[in-house]
MARDOVEX-453381 format. One line per 8 residues: for each residue x, y, z of N, C-alpha, C. Coordinates in Angstrom, 3 decimals, padded with zeros to 6 digits. Each point is the difference from the previous one (the first is absolute). Example, Ala and Ser with C-alpha at 12.3 -4.5 7.8 and 13.67 -1.06 7.14 Angstrom:
<sites>
013.190,-005.690,007.800,-000.890,001.190,000.000,000.900,001.200,000.000 | -000.350,001.050,-000.720,000.820,001.190,000.060,-000.770,001.090,000.730
</sites>
This chain:
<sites>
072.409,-023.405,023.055,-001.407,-000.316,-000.177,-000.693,001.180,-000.684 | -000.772,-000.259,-000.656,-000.469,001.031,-000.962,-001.520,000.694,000.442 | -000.213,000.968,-000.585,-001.246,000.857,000.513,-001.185,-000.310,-000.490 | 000.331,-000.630,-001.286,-001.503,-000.722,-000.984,-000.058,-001.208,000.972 | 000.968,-000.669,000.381,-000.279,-001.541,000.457,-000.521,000.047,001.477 | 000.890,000.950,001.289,-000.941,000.686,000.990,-001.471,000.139,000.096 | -000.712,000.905,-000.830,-001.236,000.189,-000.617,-000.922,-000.621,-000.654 | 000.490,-001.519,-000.769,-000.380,-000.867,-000.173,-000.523,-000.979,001.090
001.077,-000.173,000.809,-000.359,-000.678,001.337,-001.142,000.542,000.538 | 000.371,001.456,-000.100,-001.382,000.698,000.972,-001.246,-000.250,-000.572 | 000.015,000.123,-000.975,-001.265,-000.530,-000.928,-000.869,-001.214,000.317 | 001.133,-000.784,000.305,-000.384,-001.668,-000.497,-000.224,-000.053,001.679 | 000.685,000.398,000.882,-000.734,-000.156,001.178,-001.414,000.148,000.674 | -000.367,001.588,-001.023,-000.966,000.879,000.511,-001.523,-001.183,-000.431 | 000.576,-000.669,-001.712,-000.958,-000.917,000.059,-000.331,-001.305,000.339 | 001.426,-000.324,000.723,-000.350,-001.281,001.073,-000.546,000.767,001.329
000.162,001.511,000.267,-000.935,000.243,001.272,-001.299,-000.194,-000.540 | -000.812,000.600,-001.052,-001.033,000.393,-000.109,-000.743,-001.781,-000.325 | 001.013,-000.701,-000.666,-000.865,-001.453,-000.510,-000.504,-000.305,001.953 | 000.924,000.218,000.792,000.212,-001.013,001.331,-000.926,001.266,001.191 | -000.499,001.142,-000.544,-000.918,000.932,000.688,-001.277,-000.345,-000.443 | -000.343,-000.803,-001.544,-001.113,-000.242,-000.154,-000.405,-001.415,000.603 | 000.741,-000.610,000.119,-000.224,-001.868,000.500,-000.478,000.197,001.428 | 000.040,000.898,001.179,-000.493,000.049,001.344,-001.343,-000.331,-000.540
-000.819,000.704,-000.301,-001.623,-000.019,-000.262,-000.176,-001.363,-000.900 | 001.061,-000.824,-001.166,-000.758,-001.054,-000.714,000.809,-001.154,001.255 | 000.784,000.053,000.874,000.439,-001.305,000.953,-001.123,000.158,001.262 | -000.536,001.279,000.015,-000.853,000.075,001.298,-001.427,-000.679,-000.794 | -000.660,000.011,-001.156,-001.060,-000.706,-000.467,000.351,-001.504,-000.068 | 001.469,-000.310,-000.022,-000.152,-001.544,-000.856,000.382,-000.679,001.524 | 000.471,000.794,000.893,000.232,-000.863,001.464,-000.976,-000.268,000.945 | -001.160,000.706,-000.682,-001.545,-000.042,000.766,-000.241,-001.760,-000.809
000.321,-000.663,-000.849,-000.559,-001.337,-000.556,001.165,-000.941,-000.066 | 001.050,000.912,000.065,001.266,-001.414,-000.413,000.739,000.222,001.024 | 000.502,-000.786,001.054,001.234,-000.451,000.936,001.529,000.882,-000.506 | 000.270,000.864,000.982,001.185,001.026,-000.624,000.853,-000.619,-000.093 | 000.320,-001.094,000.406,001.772,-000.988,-000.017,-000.745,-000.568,-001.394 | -000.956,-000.630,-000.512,-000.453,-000.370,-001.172,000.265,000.642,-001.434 | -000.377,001.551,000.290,000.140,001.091,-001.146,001.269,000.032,000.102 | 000.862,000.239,000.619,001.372,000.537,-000.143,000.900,-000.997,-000.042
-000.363,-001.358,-000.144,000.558,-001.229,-000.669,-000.395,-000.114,-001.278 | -001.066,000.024,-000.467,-000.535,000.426,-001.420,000.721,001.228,-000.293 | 000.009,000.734,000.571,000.723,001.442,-000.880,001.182,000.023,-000.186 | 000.680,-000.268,000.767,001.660,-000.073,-000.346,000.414,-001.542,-000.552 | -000.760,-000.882,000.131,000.431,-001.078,-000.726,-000.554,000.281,-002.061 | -000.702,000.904,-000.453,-000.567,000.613,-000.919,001.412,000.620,-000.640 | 000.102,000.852,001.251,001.030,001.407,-000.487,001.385,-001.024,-000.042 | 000.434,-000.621,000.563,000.997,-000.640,-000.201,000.501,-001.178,-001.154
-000.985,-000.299,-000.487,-000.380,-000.770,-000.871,000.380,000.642,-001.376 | -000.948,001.305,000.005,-000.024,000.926,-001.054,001.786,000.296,-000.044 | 000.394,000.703,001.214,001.317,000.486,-000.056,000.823,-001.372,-000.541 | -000.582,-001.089,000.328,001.611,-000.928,-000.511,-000.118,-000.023,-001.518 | -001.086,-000.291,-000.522,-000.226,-000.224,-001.388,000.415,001.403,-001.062 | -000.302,000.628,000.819,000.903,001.229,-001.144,001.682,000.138,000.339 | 000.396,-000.079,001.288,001.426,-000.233,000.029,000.756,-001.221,000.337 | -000.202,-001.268,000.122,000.094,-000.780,-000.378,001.783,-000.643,000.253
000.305,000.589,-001.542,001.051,000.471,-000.528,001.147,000.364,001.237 | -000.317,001.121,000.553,000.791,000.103,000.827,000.323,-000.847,001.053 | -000.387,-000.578,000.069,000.228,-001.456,001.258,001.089,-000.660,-000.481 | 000.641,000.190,-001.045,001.571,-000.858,-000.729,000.826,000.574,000.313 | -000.092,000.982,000.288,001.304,001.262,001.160,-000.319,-000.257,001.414 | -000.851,-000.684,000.574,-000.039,000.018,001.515,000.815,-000.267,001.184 | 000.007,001.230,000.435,001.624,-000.489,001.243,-001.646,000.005,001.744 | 001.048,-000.743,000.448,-000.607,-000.717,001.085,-000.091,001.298,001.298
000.654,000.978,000.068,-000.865,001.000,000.904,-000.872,000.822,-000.892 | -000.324,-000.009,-001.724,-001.152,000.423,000.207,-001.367,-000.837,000.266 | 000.167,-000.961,-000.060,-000.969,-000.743,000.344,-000.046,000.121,002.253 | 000.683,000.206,000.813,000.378,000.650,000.915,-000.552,001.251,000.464 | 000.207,000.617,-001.172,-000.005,001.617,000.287,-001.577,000.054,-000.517 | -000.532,-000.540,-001.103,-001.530,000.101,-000.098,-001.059,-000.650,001.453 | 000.512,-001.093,-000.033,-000.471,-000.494,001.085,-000.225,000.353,001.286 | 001.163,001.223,000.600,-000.146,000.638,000.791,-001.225,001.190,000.299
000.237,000.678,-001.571,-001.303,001.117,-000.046,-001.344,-000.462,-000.015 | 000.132,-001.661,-000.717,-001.328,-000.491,-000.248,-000.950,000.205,001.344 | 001.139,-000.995,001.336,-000.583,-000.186,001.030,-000.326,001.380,000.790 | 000.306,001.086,-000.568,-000.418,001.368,000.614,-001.281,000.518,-000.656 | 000.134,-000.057,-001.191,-001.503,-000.228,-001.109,-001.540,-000.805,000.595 | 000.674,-001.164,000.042,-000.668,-000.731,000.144,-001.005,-000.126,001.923 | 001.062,000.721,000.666,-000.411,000.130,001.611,-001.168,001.442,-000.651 | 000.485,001.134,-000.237,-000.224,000.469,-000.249,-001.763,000.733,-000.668
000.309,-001.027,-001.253,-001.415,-000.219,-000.666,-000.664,-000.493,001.227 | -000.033,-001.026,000.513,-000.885,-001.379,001.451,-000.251,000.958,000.436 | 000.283,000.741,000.641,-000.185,000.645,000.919,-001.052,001.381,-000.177 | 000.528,000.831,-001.106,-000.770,000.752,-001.066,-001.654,-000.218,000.361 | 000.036,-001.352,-001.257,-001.523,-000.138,-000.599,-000.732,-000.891,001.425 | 000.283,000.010,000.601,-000.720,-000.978,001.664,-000.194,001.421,000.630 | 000.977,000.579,000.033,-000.469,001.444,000.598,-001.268,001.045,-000.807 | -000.196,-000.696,-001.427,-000.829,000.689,-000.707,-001.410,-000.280,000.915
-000.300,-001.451,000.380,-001.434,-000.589,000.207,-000.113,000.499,001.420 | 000.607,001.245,000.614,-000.002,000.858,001.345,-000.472,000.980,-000.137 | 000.790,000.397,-001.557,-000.251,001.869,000.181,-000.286,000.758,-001.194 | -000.125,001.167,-000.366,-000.381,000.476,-001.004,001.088,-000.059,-000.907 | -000.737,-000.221,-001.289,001.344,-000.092,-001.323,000.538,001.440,000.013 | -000.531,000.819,-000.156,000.622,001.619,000.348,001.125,-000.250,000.767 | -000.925,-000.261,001.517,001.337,000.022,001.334,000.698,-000.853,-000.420 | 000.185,-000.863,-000.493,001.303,-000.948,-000.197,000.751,000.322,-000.805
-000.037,000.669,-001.186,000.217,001.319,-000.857,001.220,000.415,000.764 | -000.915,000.887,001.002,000.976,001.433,000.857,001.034,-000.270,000.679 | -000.210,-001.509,001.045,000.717,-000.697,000.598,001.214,-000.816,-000.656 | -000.058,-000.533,-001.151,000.831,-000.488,-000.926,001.139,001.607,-000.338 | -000.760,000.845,-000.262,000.743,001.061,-000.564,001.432,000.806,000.990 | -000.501,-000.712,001.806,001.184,000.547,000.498,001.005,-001.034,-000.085 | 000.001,-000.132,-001.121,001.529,-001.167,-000.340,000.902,001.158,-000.623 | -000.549,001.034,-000.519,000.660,001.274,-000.130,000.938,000.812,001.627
-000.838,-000.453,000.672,000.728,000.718,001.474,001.134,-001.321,000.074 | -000.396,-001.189,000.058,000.951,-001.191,000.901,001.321,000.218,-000.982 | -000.267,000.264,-001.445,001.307,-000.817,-000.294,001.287,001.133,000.215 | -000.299,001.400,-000.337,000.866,000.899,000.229,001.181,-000.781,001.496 | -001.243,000.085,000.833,000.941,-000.050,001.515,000.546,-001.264,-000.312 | -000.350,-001.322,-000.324,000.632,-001.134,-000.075,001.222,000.127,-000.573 | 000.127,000.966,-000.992,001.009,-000.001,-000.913,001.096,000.543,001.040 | -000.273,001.373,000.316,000.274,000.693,000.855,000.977,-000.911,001.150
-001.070,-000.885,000.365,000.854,-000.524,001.593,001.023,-001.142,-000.784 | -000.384,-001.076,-001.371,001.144,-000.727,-000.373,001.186,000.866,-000.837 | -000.057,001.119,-000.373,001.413,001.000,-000.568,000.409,000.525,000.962 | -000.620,000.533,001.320,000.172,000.777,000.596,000.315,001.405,-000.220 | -000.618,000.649,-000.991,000.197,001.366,-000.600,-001.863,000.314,000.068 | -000.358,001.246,-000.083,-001.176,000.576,-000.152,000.352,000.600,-001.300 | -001.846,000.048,-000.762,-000.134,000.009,-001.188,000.224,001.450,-000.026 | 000.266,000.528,-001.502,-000.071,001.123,-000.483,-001.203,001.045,000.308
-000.023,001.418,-000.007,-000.966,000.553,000.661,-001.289,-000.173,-000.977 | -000.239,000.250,-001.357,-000.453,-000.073,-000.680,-001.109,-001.656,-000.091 | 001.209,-000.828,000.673,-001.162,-001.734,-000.158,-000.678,000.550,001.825 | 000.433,000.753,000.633,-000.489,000.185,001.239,-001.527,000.495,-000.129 | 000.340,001.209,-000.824,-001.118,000.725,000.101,-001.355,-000.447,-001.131 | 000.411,-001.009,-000.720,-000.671,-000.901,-000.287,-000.646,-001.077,000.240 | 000.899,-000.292,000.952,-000.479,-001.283,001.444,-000.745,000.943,000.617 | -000.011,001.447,000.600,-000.977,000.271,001.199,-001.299,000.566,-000.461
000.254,000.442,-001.627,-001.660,000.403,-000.359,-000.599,-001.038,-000.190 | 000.585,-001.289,-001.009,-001.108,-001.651,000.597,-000.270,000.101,000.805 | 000.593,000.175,001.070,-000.225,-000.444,001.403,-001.232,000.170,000.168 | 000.008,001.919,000.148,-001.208,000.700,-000.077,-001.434,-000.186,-001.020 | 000.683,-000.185,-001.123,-001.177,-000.482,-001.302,-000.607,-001.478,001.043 | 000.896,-000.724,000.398,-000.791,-001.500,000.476,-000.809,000.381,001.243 | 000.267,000.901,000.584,-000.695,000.066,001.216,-001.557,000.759,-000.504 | 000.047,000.908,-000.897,-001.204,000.791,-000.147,-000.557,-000.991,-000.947
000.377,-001.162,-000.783,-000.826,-000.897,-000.617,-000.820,-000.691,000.819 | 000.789,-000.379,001.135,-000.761,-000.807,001.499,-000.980,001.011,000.469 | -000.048,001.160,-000.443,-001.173,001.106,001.045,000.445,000.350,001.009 | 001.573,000.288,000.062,000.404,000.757,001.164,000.352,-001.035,001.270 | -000.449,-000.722,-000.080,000.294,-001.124,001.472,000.221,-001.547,-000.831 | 000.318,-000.387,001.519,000.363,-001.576,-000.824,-000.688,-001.230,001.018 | -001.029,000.470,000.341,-000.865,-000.222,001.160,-000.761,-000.996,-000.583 | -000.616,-001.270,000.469,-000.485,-001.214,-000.309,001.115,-000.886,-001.375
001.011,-000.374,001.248,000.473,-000.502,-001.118,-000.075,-001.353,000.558 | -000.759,-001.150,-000.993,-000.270,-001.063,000.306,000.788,-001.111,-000.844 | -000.137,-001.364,000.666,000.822,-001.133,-000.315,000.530,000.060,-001.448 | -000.698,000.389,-000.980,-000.161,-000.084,-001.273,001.849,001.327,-000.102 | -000.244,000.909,000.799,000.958,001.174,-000.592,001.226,-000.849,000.329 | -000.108,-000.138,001.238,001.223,-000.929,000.883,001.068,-000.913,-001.040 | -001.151,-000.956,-000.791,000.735,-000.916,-000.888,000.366,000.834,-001.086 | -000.573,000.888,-000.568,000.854,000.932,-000.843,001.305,000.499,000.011
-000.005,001.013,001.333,000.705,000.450,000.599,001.223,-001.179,000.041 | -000.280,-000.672,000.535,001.435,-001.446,-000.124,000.187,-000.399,-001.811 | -000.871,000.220,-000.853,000.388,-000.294,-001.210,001.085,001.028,-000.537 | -000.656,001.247,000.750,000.586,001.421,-000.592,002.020,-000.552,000.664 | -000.069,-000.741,000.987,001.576,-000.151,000.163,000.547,-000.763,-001.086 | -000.707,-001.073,000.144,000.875,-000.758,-001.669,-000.284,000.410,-000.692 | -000.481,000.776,-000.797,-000.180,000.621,-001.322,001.310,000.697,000.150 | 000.109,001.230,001.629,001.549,000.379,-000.299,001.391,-000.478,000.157
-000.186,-001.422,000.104,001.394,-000.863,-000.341,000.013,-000.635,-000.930 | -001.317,-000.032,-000.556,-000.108,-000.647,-001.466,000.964,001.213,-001.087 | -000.273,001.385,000.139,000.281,001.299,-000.741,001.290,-000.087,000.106 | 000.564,-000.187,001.379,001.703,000.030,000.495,000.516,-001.082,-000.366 | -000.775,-001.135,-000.039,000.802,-001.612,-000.113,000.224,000.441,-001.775 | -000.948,000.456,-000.981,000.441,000.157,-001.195,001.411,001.029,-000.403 | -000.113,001.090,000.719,000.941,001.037,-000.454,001.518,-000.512,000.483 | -000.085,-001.063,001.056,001.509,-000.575,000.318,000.180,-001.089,-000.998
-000.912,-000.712,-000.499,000.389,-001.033,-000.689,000.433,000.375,-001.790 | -000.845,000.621,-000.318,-000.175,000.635,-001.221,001.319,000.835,-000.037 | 000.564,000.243,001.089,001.188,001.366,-000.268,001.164,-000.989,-000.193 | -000.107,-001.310,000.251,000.889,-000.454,-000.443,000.851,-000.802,-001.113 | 001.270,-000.104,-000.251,000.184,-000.084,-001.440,-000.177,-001.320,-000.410 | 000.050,-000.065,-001.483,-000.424,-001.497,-000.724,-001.362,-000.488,000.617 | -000.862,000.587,000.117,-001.484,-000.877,000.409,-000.805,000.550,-000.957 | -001.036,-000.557,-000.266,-000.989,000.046,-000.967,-001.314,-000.226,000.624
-000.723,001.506,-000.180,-000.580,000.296,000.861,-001.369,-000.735,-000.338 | -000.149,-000.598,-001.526,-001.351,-000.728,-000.372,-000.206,-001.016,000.991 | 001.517,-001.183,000.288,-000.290,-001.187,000.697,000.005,000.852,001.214 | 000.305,000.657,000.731,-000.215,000.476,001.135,-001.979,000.433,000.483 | -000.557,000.146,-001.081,-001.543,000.327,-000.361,-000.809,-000.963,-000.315 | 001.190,-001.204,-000.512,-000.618,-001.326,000.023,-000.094,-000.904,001.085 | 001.143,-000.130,000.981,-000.237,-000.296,000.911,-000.602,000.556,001.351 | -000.005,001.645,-000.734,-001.015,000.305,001.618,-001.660,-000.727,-000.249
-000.179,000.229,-001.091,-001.241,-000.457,-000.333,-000.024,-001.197,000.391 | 000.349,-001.108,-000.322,000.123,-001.400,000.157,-000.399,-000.563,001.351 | 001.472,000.827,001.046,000.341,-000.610,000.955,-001.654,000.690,000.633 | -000.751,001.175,000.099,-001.035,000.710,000.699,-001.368,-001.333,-000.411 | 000.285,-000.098,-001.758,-001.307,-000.993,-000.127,000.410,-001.229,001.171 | 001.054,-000.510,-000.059,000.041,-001.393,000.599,-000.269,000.096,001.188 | 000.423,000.526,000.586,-000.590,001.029,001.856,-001.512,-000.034,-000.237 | -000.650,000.684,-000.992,-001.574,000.030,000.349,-000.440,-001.705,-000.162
000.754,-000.741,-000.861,-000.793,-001.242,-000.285,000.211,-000.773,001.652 | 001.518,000.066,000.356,000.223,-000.773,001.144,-001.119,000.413,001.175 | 000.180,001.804,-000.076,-001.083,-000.019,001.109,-001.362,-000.094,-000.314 | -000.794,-000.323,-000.825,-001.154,-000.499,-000.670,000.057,-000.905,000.745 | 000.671,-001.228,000.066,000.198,-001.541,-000.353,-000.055,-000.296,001.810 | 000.968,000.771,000.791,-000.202,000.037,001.314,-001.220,000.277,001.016 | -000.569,001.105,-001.109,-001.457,000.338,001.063,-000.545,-000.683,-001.046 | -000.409,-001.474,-000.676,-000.863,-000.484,-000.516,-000.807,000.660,-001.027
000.520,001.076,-001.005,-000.860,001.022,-000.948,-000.154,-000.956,-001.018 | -001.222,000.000,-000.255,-000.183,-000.963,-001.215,000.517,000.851,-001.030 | 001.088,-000.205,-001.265,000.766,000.520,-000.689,-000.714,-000.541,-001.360 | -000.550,-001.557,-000.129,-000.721,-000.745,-001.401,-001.659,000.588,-000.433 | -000.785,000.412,001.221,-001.264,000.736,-000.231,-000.326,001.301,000.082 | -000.099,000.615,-001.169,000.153,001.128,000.075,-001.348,000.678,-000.823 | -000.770,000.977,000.977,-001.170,000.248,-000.896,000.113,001.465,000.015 | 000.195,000.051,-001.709,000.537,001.125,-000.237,-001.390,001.274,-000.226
000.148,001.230,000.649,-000.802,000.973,-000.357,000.650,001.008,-001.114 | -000.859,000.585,-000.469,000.108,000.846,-001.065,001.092,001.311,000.774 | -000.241,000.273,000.942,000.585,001.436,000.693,001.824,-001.049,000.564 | -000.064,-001.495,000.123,001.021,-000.510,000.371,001.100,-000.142,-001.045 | -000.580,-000.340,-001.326,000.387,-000.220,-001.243,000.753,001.512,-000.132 | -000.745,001.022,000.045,000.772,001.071,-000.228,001.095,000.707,000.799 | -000.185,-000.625,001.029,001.055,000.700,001.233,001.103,-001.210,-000.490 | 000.089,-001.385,-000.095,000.676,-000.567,-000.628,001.244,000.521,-000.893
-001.110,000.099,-001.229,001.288,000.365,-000.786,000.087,001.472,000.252 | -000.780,001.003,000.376,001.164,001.200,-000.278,000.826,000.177,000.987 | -000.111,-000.784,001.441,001.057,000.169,001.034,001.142,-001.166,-000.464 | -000.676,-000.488,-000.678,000.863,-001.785,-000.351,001.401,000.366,-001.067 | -000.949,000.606,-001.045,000.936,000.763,-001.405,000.620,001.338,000.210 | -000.558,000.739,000.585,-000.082,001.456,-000.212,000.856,000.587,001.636 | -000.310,-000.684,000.829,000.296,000.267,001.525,000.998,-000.433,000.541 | 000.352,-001.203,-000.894,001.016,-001.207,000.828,000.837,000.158,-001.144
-000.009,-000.907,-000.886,000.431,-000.289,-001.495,001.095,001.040,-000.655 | -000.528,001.101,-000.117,000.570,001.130,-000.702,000.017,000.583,001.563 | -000.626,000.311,000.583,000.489,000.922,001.181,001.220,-000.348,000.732 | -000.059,-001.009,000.574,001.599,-000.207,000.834,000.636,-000.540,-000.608 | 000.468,-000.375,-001.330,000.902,-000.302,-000.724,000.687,001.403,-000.392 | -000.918,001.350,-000.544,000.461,000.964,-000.343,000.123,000.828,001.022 | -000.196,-000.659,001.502,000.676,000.781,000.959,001.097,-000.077,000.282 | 000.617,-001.681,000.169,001.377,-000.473,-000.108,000.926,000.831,-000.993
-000.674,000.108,-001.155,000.220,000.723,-001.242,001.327,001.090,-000.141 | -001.384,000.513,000.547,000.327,001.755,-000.156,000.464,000.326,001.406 | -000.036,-000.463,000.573,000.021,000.941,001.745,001.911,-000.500,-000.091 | 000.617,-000.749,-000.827,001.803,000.731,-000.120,000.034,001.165,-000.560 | -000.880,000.983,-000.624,000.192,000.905,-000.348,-000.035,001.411,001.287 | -000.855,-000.965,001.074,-000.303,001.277,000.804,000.209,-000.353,001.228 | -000.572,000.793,001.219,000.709,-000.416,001.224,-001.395,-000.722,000.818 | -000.145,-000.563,001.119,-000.937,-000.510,000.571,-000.898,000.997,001.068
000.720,000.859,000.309,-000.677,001.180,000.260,-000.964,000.886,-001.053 | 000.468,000.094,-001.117,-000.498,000.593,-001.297,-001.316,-001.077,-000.308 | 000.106,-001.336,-000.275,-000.627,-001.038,-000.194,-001.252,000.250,000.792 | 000.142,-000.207,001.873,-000.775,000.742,000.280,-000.667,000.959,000.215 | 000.145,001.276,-000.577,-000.755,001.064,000.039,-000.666,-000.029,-001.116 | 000.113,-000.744,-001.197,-000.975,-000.219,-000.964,-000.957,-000.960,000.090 | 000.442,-000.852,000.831,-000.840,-000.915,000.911,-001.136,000.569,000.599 | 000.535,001.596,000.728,-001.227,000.831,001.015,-001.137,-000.141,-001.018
000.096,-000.096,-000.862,-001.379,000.357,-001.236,-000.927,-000.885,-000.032 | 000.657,-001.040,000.861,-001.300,-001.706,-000.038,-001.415,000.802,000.616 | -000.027,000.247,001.192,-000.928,000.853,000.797,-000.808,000.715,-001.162 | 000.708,000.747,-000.558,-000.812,000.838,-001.077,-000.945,-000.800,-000.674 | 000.868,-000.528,-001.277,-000.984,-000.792,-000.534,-001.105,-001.001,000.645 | 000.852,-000.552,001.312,-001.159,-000.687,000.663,-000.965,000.674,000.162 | -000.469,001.221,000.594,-001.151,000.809,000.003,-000.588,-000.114,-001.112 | 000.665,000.674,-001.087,-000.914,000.164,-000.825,-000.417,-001.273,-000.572
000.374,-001.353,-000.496,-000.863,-001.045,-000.402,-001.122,-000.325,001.191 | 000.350,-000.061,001.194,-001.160,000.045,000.860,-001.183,001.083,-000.032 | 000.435,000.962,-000.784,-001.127,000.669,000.175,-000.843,-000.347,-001.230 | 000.362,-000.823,-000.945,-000.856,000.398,-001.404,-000.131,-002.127,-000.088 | 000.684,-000.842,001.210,-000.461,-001.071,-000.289,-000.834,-000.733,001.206 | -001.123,-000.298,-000.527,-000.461,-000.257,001.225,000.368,-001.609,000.939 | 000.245,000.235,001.818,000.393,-001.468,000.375,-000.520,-000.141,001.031 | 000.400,-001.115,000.935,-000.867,-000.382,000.869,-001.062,-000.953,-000.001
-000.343,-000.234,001.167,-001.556,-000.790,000.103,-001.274,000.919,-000.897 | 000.791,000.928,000.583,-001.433,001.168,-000.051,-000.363,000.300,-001.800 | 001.363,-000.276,-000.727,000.597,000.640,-001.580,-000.299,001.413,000.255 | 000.771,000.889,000.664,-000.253,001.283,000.262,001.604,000.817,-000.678 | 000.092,000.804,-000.259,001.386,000.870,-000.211,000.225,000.670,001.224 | 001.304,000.137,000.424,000.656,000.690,001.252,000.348,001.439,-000.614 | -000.797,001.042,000.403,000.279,001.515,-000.603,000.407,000.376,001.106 | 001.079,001.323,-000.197,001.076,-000.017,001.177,-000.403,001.263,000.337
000.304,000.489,001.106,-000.262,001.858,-000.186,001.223,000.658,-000.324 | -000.549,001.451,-000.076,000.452,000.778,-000.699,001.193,000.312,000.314 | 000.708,-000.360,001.462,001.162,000.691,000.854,000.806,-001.549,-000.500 | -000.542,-001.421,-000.578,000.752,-000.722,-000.311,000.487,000.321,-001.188 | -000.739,000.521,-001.060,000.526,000.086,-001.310,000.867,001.489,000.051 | 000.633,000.666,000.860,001.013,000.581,000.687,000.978,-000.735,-000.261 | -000.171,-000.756,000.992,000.786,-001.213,000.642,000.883,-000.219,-000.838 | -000.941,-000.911,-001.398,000.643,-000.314,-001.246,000.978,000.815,-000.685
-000.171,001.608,-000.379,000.824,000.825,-000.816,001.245,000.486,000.830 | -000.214,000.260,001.399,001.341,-000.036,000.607,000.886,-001.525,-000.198 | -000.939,-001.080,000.128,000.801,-001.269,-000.511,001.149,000.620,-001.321 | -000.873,-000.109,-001.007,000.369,000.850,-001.443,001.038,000.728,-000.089 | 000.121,001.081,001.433,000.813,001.104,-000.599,001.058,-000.706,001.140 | 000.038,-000.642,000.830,001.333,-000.501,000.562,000.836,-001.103,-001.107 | -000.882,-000.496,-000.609,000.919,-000.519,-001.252,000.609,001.288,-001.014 | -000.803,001.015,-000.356,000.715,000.754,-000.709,001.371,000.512,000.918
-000.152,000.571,001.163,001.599,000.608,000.918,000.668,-000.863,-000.164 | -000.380,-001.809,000.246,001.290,-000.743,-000.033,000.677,000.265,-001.329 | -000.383,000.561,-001.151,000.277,-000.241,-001.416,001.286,001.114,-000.237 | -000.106,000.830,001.160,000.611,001.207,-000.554,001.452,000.155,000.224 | 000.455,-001.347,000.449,001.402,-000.344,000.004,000.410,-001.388,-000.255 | -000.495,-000.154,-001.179,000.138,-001.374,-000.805,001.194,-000.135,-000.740 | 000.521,000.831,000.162,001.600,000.104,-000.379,000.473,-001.496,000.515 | 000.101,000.141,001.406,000.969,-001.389,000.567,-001.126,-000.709,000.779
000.631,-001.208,000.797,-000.565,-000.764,000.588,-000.364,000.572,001.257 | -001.483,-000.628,000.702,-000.355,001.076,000.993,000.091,-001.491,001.045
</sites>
């Protein structure tokens, strides 16, 4: 595996963190008017749509566990997201930010307890300054944590079997990782429509706002579309531990679009203090230590 193509990955990750650090603040405005099982049937039925029509093509090679193997991550995606943006209409887009971001702590150990080996010291000491960066983003305590964090917190688990369900499937040979991106997408839209359809979400009337329209497509195109397709992507290049510590960076950017967009009832910006934006650059520099033994797999 090569060092340009490594670095590439890292790249292309850093800007599916930063697209998916700015969407907390535009899913926390558009879930104040639109039904969250609603948006995220619209959004991934969008992004999936988009994804088939440009690859298409590849569906004439389709072997039947990747349609299997997508389907599996979808339903981790897809729990995942539900759980997410319902937890948004609880708590602050920031805090959901910070809370999302210890998917950096879960997946190390997950990995950890299914290899049964502990990570390299270097992804360690990168796991424990997040740690620390996430805690001083919270203000030192983790005190009032209400219903809203809770459902996060449970998203933050499937997100890390969504990360692990890719790096086992993807590592394996003859699969093609586009239909694998096609069917996570697919199988997650059809999950939001079914559960739409169960709690009675009207799915045909839809009154669209200007701030909905935009959370739309850039979480629709930009978030979904190109984001977890080029996570499937690229993440054979790297390890799922690695995956997540570039992940730690969601938190980051989440701050900062919250601070410069305004949300809420109130349309107010969430400005963080000063011991949080700490928080953030130790985030930062525990991604740089993990870097410093990128030689092999951590």
């Amino acid at each position: 595996m090569s060092e340009k193509r490594k670095i590439l990955a890292d790249v292309i990750l850093l800007f599916v963190t930063m697209v998916w650090g700015s969407s907390f603040v535009l899913m926390k405005n558009t879930v104040l008017n639109m039904n969250p099982v609603k948006f995220l049937a619209i959004r991934f039925t969008l992004a999936w749509l988009i994804v088939l029509i440009i690859f298409w093509k590849n569906l004439r090679w389709l072997k039947l566990r990747e349609v299997i193997y997508g389907s599996i991550i979808g339903f981790f995606l897809f729990a995942g997201m539900l759980l997410q943006v319902i937890g948004l209409k609880y708590t602050y887009a920031s805090k959901s930010a910070f809370i999302t971001g210890l998917t950096v702590i879960l997946v190390p150990v997950f990995v950890a307890l299914i290899e049964r080996k502990v990570p390299k010291i270097n992804v360690i000491g990168g796991v424990v300054l997040a740690f620390i960066g996430l805690w001083l983003l919270s203000g030192t305590r983790f005190s009032n944590f209400n219903f809203g964090d809770f459902l996060t917190l449970l998203a933050d688990l499937c997100f890390v079997f969504q990360i692990i369900s890719i790096d086992i499937f993807t590592a394996k040979d003859n699969i093609n990782t586009i239909n694998i991106a096609i069917f996570q997408l697919m199988s997650a839209a059809f999950l939001y429509i079914m559960t739409s359809i169960a709690f009675n979400v009207d799915l045909i009337n839809i009154k669209f706002y200007l701030t909905s329209i935009i959370t739309i497509l850039v979480t629709g195109i930009l978030g979904t579309a190109l984001a977890f397709t080029a996570q499937v992507f690229v993440q054979k290049y790297t390890t799922p531990t690695h995956t997540a510590l570039i992940f730690s960076a969601e938190p980051v950017f989440g701050a900062f679009f919250s601070a410069i967009i305004p949300s809420g009832p109130n349309n107010t910006t969430e400005i963080l203090s000063l011991i949080s934006y700490a928080g953030c650059g130790l985030i930062l520099i525990g991604m740089v230590i993990a870097e410093l033994n990128f030689g092999g797999k951590t």
